[in-house]
Phi, psi and omega in degrees: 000138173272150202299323188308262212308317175292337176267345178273333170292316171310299149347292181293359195263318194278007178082009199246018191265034131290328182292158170280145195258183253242334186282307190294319166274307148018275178305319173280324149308343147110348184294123184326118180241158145223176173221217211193079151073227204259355186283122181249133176254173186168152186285149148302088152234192172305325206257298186312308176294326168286355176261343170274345184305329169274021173219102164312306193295301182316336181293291213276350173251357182290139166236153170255155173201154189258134194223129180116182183269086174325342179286324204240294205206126193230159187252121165289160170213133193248157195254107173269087185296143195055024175276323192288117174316289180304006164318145185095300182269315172293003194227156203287125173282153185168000000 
């Protein structure tokens, strides 16, 4: 088990998996998410970073990474591994 996985069980374990998870509030902010497999991306604003500032763990494995033609325009993006929730659930089994 990876340490990521093992502080996200501990959380849940500790009462706090009633709270929303970071993919939820996201969303519910109306801020652009896409993903990676199980990986959630979303732009770097104000409003996005302060709502991963309320999921520590998740915070703490976030990388940024840049989108577009560096020559022209380039978009920040932040990267979360496992953060997208509906991983799983959106894909077809088989």
């Amino acid at each position: 088990m990876t340490d990521y996985t093992a502080q996200t069980l501990q959380i849940q374990r500790e009462g706090r998996q009633n709270m929303k998870t970071l993919f939820e509030e996201l969303t519910e902010a109306g801020i652009e998410t896409d993903r990676h497999e199980s990986d959630l991306h979303f732009p770097v604003t104000e409003e996005s970073m302060a709502i991963l500032k309320r999921h520590p763990v998740q915070a703490e494995y976030a990388t940024e990474f840049a989108v577009g033609d560096p020559a022209t325009w380039i978009k920040a993006w932040m990267n979360v591994p496992f953060a997208y929730d509906p991983f799983g659930v959106d894909k077809p089994r088989g």
